[in-house]
N, C-alpha and C positions, 0 to 999 in steps of 0.2 A: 262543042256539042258532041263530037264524035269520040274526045278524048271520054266525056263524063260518060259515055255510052259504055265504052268501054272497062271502065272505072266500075259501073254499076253491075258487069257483066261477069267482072273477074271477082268481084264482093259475093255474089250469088251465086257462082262457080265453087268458090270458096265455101259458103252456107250448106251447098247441099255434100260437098264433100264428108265437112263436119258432121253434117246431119247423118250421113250413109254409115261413118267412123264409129257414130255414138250408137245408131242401130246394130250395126255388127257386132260390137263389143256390148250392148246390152244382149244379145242372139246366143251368145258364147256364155257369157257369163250365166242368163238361162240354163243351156244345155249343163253347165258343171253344178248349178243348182239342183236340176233335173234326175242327174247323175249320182246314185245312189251308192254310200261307198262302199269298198268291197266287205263281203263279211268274212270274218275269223278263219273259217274252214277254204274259202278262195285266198285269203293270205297264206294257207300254211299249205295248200296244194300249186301255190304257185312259188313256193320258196324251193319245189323239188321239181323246177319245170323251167322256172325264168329266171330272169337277173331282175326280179324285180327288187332286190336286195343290195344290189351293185355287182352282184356275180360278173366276171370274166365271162361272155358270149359263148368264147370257145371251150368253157368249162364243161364237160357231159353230166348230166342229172346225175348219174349215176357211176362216177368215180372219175371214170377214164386214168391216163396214166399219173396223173398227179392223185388220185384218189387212194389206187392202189398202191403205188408209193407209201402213201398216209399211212394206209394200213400194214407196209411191212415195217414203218417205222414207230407204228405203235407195237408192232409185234415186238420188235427189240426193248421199248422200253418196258414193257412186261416180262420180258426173259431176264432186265435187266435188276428189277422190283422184287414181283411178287413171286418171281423165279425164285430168285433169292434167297427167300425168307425158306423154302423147301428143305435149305441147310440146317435150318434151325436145329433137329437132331443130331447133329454132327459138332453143332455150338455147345449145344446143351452137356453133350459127352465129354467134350474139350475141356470147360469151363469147369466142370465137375473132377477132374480129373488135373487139373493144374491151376492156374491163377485164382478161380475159386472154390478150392474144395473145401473151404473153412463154411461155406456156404449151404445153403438146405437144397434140394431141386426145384425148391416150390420159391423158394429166394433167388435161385437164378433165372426161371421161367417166367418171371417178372418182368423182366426185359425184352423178353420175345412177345410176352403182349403188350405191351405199351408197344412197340415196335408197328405191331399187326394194328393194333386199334387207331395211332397215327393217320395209316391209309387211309383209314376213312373217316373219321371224324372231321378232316378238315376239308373233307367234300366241299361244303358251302362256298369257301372261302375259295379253292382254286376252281370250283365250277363259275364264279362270276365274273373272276377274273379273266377265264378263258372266253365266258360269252362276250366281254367288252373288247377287250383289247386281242385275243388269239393266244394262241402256244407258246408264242419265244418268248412273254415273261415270267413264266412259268418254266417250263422246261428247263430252260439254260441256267436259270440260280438251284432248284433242285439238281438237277446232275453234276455240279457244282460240288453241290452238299453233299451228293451221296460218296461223293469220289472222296471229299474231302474228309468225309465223316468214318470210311476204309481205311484210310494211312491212320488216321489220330486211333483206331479201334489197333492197329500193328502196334502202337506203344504204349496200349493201355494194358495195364495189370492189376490195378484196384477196382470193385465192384462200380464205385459212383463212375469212372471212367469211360469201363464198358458201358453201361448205362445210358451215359450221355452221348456217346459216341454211336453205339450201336442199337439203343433201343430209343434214344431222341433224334438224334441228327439223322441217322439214315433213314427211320421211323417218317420224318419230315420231309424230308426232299422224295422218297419212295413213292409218298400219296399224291406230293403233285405231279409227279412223272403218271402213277398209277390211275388219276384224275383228268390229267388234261389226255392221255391218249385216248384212252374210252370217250372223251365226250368229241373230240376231234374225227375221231373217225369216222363216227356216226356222222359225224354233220356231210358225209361225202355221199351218203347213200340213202334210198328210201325203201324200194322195193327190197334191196338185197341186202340191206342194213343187220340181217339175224348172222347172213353167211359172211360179213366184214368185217364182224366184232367176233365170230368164230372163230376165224383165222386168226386177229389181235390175241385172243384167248389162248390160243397155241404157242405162243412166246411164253407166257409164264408153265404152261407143261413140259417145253422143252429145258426152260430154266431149271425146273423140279427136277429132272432127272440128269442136267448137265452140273451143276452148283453141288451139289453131297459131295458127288463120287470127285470133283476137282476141288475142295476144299480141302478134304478128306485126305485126298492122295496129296498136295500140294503141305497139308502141315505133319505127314512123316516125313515126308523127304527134306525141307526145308526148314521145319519150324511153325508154327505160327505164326508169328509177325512178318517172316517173307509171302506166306501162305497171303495175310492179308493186303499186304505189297501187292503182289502179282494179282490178286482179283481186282485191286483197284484200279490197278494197268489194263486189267479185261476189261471192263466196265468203263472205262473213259472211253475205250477206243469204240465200246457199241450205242454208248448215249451219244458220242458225238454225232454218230451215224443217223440216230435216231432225232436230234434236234435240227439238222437239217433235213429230215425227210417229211416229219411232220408236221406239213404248214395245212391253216385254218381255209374251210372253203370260203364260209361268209366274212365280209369287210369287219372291220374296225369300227365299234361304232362309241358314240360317247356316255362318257359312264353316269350312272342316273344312282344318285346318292339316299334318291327315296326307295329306290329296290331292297330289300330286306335279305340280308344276309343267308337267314333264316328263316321260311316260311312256312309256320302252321297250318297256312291256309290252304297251302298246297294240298295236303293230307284230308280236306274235307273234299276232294274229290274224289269219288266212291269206289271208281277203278284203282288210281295210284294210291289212296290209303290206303282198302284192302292189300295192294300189291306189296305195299310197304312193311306193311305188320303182319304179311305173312313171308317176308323174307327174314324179319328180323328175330319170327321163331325158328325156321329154317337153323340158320345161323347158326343161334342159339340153342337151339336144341343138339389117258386121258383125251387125250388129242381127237380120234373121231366120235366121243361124249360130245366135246364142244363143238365143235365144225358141223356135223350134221342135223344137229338139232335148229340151231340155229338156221339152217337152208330149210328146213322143214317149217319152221314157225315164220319164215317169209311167204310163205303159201297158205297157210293153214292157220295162219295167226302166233302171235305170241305168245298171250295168255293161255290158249289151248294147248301150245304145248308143252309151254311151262307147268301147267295141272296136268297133265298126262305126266311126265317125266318127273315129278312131284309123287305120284301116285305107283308110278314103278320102283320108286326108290324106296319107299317104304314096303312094298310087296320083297324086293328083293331081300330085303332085314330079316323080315319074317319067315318067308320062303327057304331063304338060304340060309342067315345068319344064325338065325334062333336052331334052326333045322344042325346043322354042321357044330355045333356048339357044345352036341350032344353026341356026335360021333365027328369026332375033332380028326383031321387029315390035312395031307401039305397039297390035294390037288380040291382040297375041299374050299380052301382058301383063296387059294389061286380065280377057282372061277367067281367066288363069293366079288372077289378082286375087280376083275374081269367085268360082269356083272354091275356093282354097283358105280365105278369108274364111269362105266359108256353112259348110266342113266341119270349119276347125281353133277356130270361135269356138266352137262346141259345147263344150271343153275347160272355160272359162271357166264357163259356163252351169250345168256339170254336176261343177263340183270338190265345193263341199259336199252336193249329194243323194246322192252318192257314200257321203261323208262321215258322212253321217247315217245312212245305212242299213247299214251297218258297226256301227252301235249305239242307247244310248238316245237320248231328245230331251233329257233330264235334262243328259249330259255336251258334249252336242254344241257348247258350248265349246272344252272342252279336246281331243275329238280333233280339231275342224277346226284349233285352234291347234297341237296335236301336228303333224300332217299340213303344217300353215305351217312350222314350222320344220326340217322336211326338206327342203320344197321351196326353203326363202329358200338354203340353201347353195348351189344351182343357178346 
């Protein structure tokens, strides 16, 4: 009797256990019912706030020293890029004057656009790659290419040569360097995002004014072909610097084969389309230009300062340019220089905060790559 007492006791012990198990977990399951999910605008203010992404804890919002980092090793690979290309006038002279003077100038300058329009047309393509996977599959094969695409340009002497070496291959590897560091470093920043891509911005003005004068000096003394020797020597030793510095803040995450390469649809949003297709007549139609504008349009907004500095830039044409034109001087120039330098390098500084703020940090690959290949048409 005492055992079945027993027996009954622990069956009903049991019952109400179950029962308390199944009330809790219906209670729970409630509450995430209840639980409304987050929307768009708390996803993309908590990707500059939490790890709700997978972020590192001890990563700061806003850069800290792996951030900064980022951005002096985006700075390099911009000195290393669209620096670069700043020589083109000293290519163009070269070219004209030896291996292709059988050539027109309008037959050589074909190369240096195809070269320039590279950068950006293949936005798309290294901005999605950089949102799924990060930097190092991108960086390490373009620096790669561009080093390798230097020595083969030291032994070329026929037009297709050059061509392929200096306006395909370096052309190619330039844009994913010049691609993934701009969308990279932004992803380290929110507030200060205008003043981090200023600084990035300032590798290629330092390139422009270091690449002439050491191409220049490098092929009277040596040649040409040593000349491109020794730059490819410079340029491995700053991209390497560069491809360990530049690591992604957000994880790895997995690549989704319905994401569109290329999206149209992008552009029907009324701020980034307008933004879009007035960059692309810009275009088409240095140092504290970039850097301060940028620290300015993090306070005051982007777009405001990009139409302001839009607006100066055309005053200064007219003001100065059209004005000095007609009483032509070497200090007339200078400041005309001066002048439109500080107000059109802003453009540069302030493409992807633009860029960004048009949407998430999530995609901000693929629309600054969208955004690239409207502008590479130009």
């Amino acid at each position: 009797m005492s055992s079945d007492l027993d027996a009954g006791s622990a069956d009903t012990i049991a019952q109400n256990d179950m029962t308390g198990l199944e009330e809790g977990t219906d209670s729970v399951q409630g509450k995430q019912k209840d639980k409304a999910p987050p929307s768009s605008d708390e996803k993309i203010k908590a990707l500059g706030t939490t790890n709700e992404v997978g972020m590192k804890p001890d990563i700061p919002p806003e850069g800290g020293t792996a951030g900064w980092l980022c951005v002096l090793g985006s700075a390099i690979g911009l000195f290393c890029t669209f620096g670069f290309l700043a020589a083109i006038g000293v290519f163009q002279t070269t070219y004209e004057q030896t291996s292709l003077k059988s050539y027109s100038p309008s037959d050589i300058s074909w190369i240096f656009t195809v070269q320039l329009s590279l950068m950006w047309i293949l936005g798309p393509v290294f901005g999605r790659v950089t949102d799924s996977y990060g930097p190092t599959p991108i960086m390490i094969p373009c620096s790669l290419l561009c080093i390798f695409s230097l020595c083969m340009l030291s032994l070329s002497t026929k037009y297709y040569q050059i061509f392929l070496s200096q306006g395909l291959g370096f052309g190619l590897g330039a844009g994913g360097i010049f691609t993934t560091c701009f969308v990279v470093s932004g992803q380290w920043f929110v507030k200060r995002r205008g003043l981090a891509v200023g600084i990035v911005t300032c590798g290629s003005s330092l390139g422009g004014v270091i690449f002439p004068f050491l191409v220049n000096e490098l092929t009277k003394d040596i040649g040409f072909a040593g000349a491109m020797r020794y730059t490819a020597l410079f340029e491995a030793v700053l991209l390497a610097a560069a491809c360990i510095l530049v690591k992604a803040r957000l994880p790895r995450k997995k690549w989704n084969p319905d994401l569109r390469w290329f999206d149209f649809r992008l552009l029907v949003d009324k701020s980034f389309g307008l933004y879009t297709f007035g960059a692309f007549l810009v275009i088409a139609a240095s140092v504290p230009g970039r850097i301060i504008p940028g620290a300015v349009g993090d306070k005051f907004g982007y777009f405001n300062v990009m139409t302001t500095v839009s607006t100066l830039t055309g005053i200064s044409v007219f003001c100065l340019w059209v004005p000095f034109d007609y009483h032509r001087s070497q200090a007339a120039v200078i400041v005309f220089a001066l002048a439109y330098g500080l107000v059109s390098g802003a453009y540069i500084s302030l493409m992807m905060p633009c860029a960004a703020k048009s949407g998430s940090i999530e995609t901000l690959g693929q629309r600054f790559g969208t955004f690239q290949s409207v502008v590479a048409i130009a």
